[in-house]
VMD Tcl script that draws the C-alpha trace (Angstrom):
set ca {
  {-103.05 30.22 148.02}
  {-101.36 28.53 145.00}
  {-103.03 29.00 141.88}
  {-104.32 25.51 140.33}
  {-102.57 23.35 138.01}
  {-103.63 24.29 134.88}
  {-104.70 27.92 134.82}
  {-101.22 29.54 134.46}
  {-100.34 26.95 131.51}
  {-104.19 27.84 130.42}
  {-103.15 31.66 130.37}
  {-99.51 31.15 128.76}
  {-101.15 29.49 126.11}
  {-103.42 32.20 125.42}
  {-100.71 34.25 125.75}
  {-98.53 32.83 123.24}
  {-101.40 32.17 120.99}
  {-102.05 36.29 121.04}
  {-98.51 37.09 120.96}
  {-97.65 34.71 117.90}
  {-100.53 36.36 115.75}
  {-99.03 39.69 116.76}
  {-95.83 38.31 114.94}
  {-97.53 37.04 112.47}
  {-99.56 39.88 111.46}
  {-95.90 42.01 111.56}
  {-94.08 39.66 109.48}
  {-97.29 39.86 107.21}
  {-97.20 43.83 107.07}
  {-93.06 43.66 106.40}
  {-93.52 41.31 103.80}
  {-96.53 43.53 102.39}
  {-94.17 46.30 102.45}
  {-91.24 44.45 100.90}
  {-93.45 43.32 98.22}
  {-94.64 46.99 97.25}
  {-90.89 48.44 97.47}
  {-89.47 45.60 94.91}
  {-92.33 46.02 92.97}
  {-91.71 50.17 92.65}
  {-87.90 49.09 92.03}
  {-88.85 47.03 88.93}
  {-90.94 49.60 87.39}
  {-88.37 52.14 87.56}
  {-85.71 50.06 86.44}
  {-87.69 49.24 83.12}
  {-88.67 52.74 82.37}
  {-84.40 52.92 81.75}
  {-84.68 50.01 79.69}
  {-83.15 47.69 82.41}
  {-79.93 48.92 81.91}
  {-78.66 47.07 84.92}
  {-79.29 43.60 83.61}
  {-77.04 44.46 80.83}
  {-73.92 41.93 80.80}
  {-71.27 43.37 79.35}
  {-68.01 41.40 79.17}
  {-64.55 41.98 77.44}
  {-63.83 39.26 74.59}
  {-60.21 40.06 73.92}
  {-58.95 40.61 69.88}
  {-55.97 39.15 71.52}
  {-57.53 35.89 72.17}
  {-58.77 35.34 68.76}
  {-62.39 36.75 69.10}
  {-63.59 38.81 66.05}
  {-65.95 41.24 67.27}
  {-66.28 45.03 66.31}
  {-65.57 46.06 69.67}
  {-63.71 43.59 72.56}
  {-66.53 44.92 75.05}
  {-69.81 43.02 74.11}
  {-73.24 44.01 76.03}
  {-75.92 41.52 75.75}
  {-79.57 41.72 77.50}
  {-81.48 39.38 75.26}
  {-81.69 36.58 77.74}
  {-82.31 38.65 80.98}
  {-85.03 40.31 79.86}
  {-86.45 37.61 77.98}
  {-86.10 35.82 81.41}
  {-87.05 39.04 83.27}
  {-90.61 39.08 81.67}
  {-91.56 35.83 82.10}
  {-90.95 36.69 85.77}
  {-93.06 39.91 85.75}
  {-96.03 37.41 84.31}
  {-95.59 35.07 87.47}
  {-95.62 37.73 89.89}
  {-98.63 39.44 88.08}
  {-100.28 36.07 88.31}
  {-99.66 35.50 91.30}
  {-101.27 39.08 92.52}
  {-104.29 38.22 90.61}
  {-103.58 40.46 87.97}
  {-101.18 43.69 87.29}
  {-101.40 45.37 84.45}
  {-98.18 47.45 84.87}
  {-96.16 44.63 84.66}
  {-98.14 42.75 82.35}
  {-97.24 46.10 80.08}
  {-93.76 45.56 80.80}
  {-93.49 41.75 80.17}
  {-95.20 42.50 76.81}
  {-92.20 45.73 76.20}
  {-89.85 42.66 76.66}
  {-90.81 41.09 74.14}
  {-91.05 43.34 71.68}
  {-87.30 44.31 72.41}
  {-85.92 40.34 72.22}
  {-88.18 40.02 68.90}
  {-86.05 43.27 67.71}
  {-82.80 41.80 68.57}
  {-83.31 38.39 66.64}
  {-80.15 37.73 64.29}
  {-81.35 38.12 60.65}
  {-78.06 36.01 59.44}
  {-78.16 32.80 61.58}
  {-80.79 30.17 61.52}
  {-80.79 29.67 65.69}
  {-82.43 32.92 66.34}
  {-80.88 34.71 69.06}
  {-77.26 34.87 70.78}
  {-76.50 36.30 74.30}
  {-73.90 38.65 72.75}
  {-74.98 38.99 69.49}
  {-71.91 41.08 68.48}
  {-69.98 38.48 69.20}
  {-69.21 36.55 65.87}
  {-68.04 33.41 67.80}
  {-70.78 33.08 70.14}
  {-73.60 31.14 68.27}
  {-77.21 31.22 69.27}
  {-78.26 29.22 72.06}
  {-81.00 26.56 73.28}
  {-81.33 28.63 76.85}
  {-82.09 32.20 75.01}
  {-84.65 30.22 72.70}
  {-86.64 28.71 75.31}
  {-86.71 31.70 77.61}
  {-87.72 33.80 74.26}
  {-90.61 31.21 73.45}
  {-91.66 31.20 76.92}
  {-92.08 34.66 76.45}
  {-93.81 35.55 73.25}
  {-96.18 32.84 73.96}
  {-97.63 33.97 77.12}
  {-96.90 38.10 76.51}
  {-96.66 38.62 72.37}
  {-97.99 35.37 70.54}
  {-97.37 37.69 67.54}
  {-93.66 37.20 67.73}
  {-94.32 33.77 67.88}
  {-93.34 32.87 63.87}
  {-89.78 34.32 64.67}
  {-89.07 31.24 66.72}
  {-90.38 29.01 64.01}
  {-87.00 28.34 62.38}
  {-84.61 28.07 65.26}
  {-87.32 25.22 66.76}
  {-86.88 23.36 63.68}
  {-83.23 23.39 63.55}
  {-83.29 22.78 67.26}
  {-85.17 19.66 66.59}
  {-83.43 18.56 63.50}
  {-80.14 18.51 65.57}
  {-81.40 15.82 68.20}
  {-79.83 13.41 69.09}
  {-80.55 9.53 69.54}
  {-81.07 9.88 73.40}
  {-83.40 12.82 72.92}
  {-80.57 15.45 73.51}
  {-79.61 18.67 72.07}
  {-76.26 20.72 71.70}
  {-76.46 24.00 73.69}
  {-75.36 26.37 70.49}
  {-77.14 26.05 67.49}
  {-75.56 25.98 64.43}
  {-77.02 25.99 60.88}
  {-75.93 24.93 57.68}
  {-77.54 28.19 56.21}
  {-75.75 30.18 58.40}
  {-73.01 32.99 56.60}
  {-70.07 30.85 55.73}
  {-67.86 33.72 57.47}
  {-70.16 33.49 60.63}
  {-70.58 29.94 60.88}
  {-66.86 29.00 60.70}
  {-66.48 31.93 63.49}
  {-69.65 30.00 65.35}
  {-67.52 26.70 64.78}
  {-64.56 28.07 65.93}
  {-65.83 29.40 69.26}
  {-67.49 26.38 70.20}
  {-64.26 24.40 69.55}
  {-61.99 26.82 71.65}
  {-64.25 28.61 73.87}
  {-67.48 27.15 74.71}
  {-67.88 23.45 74.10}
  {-70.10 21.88 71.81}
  {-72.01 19.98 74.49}
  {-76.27 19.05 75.15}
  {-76.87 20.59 78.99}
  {-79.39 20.07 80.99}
  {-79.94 23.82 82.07}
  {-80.53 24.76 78.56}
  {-82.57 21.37 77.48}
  {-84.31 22.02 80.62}
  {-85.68 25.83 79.28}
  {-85.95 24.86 75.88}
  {-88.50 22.50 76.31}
  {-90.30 23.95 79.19}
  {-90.65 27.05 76.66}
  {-91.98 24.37 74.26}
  {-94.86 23.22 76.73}
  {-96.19 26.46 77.05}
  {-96.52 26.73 73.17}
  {-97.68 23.58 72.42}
  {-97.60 20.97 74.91}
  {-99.30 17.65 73.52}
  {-97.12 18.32 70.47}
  {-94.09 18.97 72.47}
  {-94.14 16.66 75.43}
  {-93.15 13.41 73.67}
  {-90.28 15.08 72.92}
  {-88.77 16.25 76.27}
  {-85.60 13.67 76.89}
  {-87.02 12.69 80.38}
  {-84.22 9.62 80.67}
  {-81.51 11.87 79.31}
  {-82.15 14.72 81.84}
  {-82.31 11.82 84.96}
  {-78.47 10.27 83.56}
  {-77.29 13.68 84.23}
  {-78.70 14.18 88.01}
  {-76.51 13.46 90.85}
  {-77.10 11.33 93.49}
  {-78.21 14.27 95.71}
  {-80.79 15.19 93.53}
  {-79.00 18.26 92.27}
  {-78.15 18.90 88.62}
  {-74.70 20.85 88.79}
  {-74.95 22.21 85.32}
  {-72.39 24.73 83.75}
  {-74.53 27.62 82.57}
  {-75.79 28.84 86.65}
  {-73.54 29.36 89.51}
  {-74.54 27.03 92.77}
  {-77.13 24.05 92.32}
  {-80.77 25.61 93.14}
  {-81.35 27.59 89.97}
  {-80.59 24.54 87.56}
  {-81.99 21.81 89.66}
  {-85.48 24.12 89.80}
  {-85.32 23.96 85.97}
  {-84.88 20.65 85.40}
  {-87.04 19.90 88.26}
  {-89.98 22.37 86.74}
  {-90.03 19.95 83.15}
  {-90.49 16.66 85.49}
  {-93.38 18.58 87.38}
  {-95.12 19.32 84.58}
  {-94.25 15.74 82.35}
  {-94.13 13.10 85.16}
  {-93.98 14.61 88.77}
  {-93.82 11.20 90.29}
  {-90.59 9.83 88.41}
  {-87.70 9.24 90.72}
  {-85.60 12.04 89.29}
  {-88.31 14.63 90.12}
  {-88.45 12.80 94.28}
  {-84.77 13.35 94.12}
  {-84.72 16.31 93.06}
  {-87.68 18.00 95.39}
  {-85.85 16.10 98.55}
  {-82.32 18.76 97.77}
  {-84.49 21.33 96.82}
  {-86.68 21.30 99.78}
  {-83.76 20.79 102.23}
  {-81.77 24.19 103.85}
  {-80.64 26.46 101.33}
  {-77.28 25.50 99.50}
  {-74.59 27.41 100.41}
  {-74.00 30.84 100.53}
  {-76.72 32.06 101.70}
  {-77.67 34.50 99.64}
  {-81.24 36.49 98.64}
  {-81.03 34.46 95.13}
  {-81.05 31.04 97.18}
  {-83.23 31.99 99.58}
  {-85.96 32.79 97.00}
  {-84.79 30.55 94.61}
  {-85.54 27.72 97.69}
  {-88.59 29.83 98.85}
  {-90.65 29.66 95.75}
  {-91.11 25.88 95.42}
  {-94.19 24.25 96.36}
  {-92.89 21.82 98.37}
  {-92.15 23.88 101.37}
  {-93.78 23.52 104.46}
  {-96.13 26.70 105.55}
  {-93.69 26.96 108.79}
  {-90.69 26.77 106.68}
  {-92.15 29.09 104.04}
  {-93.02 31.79 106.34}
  {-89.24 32.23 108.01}
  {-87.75 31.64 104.69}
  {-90.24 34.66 103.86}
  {-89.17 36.75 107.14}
  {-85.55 36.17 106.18}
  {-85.54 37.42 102.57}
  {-87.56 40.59 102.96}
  {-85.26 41.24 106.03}
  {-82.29 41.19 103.60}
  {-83.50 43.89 101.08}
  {-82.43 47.32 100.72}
  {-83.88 50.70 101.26}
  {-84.22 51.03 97.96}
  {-86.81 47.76 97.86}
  {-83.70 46.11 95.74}
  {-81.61 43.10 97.21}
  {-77.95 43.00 96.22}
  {-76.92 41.13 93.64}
  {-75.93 37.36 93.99}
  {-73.99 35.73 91.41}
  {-76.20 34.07 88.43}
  {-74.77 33.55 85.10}
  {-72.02 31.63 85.15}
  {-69.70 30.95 82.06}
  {-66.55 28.36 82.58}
  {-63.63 28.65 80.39}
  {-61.85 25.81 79.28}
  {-64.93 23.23 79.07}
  {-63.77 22.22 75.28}
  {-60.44 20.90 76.12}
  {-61.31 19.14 79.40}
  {-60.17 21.29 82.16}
  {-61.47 24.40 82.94}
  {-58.98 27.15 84.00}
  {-61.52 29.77 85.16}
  {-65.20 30.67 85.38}
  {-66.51 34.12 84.69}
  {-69.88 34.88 86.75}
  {-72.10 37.58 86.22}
  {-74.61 39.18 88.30}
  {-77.74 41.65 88.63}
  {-79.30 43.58 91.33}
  {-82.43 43.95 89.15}
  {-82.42 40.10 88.65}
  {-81.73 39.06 91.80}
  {-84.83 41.61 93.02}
  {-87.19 40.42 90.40}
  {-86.68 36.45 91.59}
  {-86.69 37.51 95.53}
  {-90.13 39.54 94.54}
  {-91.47 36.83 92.17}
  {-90.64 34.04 95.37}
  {-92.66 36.54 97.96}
  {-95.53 36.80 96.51}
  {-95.54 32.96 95.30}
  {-98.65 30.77 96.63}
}
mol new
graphics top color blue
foreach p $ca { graphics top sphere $p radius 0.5 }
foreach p [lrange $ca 0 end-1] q [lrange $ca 1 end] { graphics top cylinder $p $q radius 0.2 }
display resetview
């Protein structure tokens, strides 16, 4: 006798149902698992000082640079950047006070590395007499001391005024930051790079962090000031910002797209912008885009959860993921072509931002 209509598709159901929590709960337990291995990764990699997010780079005598040695190192940035990240994951774990302690070592070590000689506070290389200090460095350092060491806060005091003082009519601000009290020797090295090597140009990557690190310090002070109209001339018309400073399009859009969330989430730059950031990941592939992508709020729980599945599939034994290119720096910007672009990378970075987008709500 035939079974009625009904009860095998009754019983599939069931089955499914069962069988999908059974995935579920295994994607769960991998991503548990993931979570705990990156996490053990990051603490050993700052007890040796986060060596491996050190960017060292060759500036040629050759080429007219002027520093002591051609190699520069420079870690200012990444692990100014690196503990703001350790705060969101901590947050979003309802608390850890390991990595609370180790946001709060990061500080301490970018308030030691401030330049006592130039008004703008902090370079990346800061051996490097033609690299001047820079908006992105500032607002990742503010961001910093203000939620891990409000103590270093006064450091910053001076490079946010000449910051300020240098704006522009449209609310914009050059990238480097170059005071008139500067060294005479150091500035006209400063003025030289710019001119040659870097360009003396506002971007929105850097306005972006600058002022989102100015929110967090003092934001009904601040907010008048973010250049809202500025940042939405420089958005293309698929949303993305395509700025200089970060390879690929995710990382820069997110910033830019972070300072309309918080200012005015409903202005058509920010719907632009959350439309290419909540599409498929931009090309390649890698972990950094799949977090990067993974860790915005306007995901769908379905979408979420395989973007999850996919990323903690991807890392290594170790609880690292390999590194993905980050840091871009193109050569050639000042005199209108450029003729190559230098990209640096991290595995610790590139774990830190695939652990900070797991454990994301």
């Amino acid at each position: 006798m035939a079974p009625e209509p009904g009860v095998d598709r009754e019983v599939g159901q069931v089955s499914r149902h069962v069988d999908g929590q059974a995935d579920g709960q295994a994607d769960g337990l991998a991503i548990e698992q993931a979570v705990a291995r990156a996490r053990a990764f990051l603490i050993d990699a700052a007890a040796g000082g986060f060596a491996e997010a050190r960017h060292d780079m060759t500036f040629p005598h050759a080429l007219g640079f002027t520093g002591a040695q051609e190699r520069q190192q420079g870690d200012i940035f990444s692990r100014a950047v690196l503990g703001a990240w350790l705060l969101d994951i901590a947050e979003a774990r309802g608390g850890d006070a390991r990595l609370e302690g180790i946001a709060a070592a990061q500080a301490d070590h970018v308030a030691g590395q401030r330049l006592a000689d130039c008004e703008g506070g902090w370079s990346y290389f800061p051996g490097l007499p033609e690299l001047p200090p820079d908006l992105d460095t500032l607002g990742a350092t503010i961001e910093l001391f203000a939620r891990a060491a409000p103590q270093h806060l006064p450091l910053c005091e001076g490079p946010i005024r000449l910051a300020l003082s240098q704006r522009a009519a449209d609310g914009s601000i050059r990238t480097f930051l170059i005071g008139d009290g500067d060294p005479a020797v150091r500035r006209q090295a400063m003025l030289r790079g710019v001119e040659l090597y870097w360009g003396h140009t506002a971007d929105a990557d850097a306005m972006a962090r600058f002022h989102l690190g100015l929110l967090r310090l003092d934001p009904a002070r601040y907010a008048p000031a973010a250049p809202l109209d500025w940042l939405a001339a420089q958005q293309d018309a698929d949303g993305a910002w395509r700025v200089p400073w970060y390879e690929g399009a995710t990382y820069g859009t997110q910033l830019c797209a972070a300072l309309f969330e918080r200012l005015a989430p409903d202005h058509p730059a920010a719907v632009k912008a959350a439309h290419f950031l909540t599409g498929p990941p931009q090309p390649p592939a890698t972990a950094t885009t799949n977090a990067m992508t993974l860790a915005l709020s306007g995901i769908g729980a379905a979408a979420r959860a395989a973007r999850a599945s996919t990323l903690a599939a991807l890392q290594e034994p170790d609880g690292s993921w390999a590194p993905s290119p980050w840091i871009r720096m193109p050569m050639g910007r000042p005199g209108g072509a450029v003729t190559r672009v230098l990209t640096w990378q991290s595995r610790t970075i590139t774990t830190a931002l695939c652990l900070r987008a797991l454990v994301a709500g």
